[in-house]
Structure formats: C-alpha cells, structure tokens
Backbone as ProteinMPNN parsed JSONL, in Angstrom:
{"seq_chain_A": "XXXXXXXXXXXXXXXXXXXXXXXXXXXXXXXXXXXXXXXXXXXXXXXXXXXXXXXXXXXXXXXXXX", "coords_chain_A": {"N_chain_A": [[0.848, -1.182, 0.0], [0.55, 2.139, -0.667], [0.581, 5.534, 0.103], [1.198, 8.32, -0.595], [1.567, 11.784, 1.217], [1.67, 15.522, 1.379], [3.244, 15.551, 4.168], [3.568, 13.181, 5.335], [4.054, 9.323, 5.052], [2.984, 6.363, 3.826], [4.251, 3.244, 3.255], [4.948, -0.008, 1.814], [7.913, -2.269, 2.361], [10.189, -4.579, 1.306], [12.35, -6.85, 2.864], [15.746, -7.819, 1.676], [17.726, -10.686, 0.615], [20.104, -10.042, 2.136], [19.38, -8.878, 4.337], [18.879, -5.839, 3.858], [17.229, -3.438, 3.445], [15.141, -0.938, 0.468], [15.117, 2.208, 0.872], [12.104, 3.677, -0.101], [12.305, 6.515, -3.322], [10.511, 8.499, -2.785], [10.542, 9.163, 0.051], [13.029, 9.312, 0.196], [13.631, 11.54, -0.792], [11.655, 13.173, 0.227], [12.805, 13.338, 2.686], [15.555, 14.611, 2.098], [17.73, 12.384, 1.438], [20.867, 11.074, 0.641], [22.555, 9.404, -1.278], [25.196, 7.545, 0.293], [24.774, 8.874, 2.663], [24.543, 8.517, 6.241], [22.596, 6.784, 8.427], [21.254, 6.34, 11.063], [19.645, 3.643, 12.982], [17.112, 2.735, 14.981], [15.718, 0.827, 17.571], [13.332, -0.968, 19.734], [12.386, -4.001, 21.221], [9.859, -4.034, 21.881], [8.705, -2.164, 20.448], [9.08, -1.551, 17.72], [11.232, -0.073, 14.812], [12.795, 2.559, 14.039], [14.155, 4.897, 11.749], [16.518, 7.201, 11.357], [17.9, 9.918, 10.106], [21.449, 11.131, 10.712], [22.578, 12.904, 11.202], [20.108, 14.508, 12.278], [19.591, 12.363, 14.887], [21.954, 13.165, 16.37], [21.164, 15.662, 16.903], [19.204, 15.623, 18.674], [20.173, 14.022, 20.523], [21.678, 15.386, 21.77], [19.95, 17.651, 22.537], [18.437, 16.733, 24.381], [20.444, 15.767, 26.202], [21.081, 18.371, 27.991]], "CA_chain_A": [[0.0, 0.0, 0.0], [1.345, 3.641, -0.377], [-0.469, 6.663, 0.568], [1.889, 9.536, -0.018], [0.66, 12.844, 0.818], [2.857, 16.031, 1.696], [4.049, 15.927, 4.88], [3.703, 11.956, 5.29], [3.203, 8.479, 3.639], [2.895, 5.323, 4.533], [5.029, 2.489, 2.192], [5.776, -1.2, 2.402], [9.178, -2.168, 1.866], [10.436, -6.304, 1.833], [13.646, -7.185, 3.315], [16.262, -8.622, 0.726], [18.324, -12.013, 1.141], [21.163, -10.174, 2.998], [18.685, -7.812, 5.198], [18.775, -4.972, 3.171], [16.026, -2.572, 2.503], [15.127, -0.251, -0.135], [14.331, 3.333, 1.214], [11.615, 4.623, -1.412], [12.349, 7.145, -3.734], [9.605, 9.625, -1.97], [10.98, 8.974, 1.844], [14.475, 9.878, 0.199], [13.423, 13.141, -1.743], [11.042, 13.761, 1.477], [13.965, 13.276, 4.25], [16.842, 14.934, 1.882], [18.898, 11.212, 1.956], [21.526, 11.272, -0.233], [23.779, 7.894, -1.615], [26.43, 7.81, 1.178], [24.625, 9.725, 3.874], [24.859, 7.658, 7.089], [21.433, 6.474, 9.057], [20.368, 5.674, 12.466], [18.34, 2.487, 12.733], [16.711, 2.515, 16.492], [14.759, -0.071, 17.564], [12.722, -1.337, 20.74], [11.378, -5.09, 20.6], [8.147, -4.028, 21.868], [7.673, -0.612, 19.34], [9.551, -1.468, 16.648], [11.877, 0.088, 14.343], [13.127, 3.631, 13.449], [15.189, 5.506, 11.081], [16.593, 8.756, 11.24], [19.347, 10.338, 9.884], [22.492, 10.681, 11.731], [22.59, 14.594, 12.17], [18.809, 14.594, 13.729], [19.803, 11.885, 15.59], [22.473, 13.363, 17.618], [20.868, 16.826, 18.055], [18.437, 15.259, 19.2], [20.551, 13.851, 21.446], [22.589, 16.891, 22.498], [18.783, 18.806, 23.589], [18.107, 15.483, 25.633], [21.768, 16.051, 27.51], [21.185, 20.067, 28.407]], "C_chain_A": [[0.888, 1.238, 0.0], [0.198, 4.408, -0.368], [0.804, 7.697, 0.852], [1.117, 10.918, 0.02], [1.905, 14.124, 1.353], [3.376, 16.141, 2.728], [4.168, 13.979, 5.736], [3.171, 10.336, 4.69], [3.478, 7.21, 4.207], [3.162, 3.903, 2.998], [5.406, 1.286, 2.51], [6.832, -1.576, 1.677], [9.628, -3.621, 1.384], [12.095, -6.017, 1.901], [14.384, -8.457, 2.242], [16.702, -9.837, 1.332], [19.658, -11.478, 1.907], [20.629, -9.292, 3.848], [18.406, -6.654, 4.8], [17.156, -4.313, 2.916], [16.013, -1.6, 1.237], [14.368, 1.438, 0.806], [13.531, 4.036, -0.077], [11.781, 6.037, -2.07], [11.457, 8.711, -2.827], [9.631, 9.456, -0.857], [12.628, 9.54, 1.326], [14.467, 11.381, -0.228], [12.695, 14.069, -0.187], [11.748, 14.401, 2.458], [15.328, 14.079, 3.381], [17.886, 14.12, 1.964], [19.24, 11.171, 0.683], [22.528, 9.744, -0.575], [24.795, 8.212, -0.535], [26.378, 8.082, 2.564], [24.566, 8.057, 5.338], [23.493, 7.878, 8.176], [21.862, 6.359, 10.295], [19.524, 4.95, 12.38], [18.165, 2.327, 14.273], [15.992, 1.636, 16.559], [14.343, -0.328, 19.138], [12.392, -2.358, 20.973], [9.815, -4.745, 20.621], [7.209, -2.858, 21.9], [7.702, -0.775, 18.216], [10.797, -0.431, 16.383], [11.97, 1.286, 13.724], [14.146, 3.937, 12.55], [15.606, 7.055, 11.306], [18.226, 9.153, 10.695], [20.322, 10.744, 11.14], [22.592, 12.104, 12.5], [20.993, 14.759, 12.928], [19.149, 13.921, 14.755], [20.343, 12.83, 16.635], [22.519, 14.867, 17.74], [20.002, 16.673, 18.806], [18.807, 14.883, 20.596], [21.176, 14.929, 22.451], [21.163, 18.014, 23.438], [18.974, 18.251, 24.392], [19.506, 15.721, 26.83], [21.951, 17.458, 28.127], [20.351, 19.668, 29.397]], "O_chain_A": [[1.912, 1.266, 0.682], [-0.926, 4.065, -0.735], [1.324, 7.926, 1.944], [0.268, 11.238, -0.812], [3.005, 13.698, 1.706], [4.288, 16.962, 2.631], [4.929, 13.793, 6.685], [2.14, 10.172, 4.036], [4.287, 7.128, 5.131], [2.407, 3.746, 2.039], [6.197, 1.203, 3.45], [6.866, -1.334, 0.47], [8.753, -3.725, 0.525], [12.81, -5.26, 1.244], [13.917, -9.573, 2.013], [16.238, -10.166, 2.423], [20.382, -12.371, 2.347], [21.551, -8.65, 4.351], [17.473, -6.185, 5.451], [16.217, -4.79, 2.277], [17.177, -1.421, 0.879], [13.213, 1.522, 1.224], [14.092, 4.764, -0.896], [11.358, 6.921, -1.325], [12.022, 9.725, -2.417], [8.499, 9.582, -0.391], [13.322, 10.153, 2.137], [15.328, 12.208, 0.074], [13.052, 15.144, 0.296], [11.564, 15.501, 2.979], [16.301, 14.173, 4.13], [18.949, 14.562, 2.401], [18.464, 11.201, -0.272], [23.168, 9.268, 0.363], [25.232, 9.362, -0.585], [27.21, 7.836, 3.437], [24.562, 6.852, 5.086], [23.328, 8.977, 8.707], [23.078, 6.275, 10.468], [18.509, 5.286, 11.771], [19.093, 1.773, 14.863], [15.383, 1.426, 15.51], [15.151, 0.192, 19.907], [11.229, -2.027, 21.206], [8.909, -5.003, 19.829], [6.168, -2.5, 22.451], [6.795, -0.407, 17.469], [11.385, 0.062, 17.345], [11.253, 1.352, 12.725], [15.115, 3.177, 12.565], [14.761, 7.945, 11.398], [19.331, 8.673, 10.947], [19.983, 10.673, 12.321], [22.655, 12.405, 13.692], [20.885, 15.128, 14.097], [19.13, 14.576, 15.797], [19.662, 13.281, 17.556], [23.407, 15.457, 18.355], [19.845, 17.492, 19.712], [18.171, 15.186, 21.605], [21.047, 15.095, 23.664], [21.259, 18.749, 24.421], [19.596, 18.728, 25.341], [19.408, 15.807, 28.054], [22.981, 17.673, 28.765], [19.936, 20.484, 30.221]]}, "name": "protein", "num_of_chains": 1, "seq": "XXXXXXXXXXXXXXXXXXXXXXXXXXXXXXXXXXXXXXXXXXXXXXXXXXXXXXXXXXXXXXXXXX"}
C-alpha cells in the first residue's frame, strides 16, 4: 500500500536475502537522503523500528543532555 501525501506516507518495503532494505524514492526526496549519507536504525522489541538520519539523531541527542 502507499499513501503519499505532503508531509507523510505510509510504504511497504520487503527485506532482501542479505537484510537490506530499499528506502523509497519519496521517503528519500522527502527526508533529503543522499547515496552515502549515514542512518540511524533505532529499535525497541516491543515498538519497533526507526530511522533517522544521523545529524537529527544526535541533536536530538545533544537537547536530551542540556
């Protein structure tokens, strides 16, 4: 199913034979992710699974430590 709309979208992905995903074209154009750029993959067992890029990540982190 996809449902993009402009400020979010909802996309299923499948996991390749070495774990790999594809980030869709309109989650990469959306988020500004570029070939190279370097992720954050967070996870919880019992929320699931995030992404975020690496610079949100750790300002994110830097508010959280003030």
């Amino acid at each position: 199913m996809k449902d993009v709309q402009q400020n979010r979208f909802i996309i299923s992905v499948k996991v390749g034979p070495k774990g790999q995903i594809t980030i869709p074209k309109e989650a990469r154009e959306m988020f500004d992710i570029k070939e190279g750029e370097t992720l954050m993959v967070l996870g919880e067992k019992d929320k699931g699974i995030g992404i975020l890029k690496a610079d949100a990540f750790y300002s994110l982190a830097e508010e959280k430590m003030k």
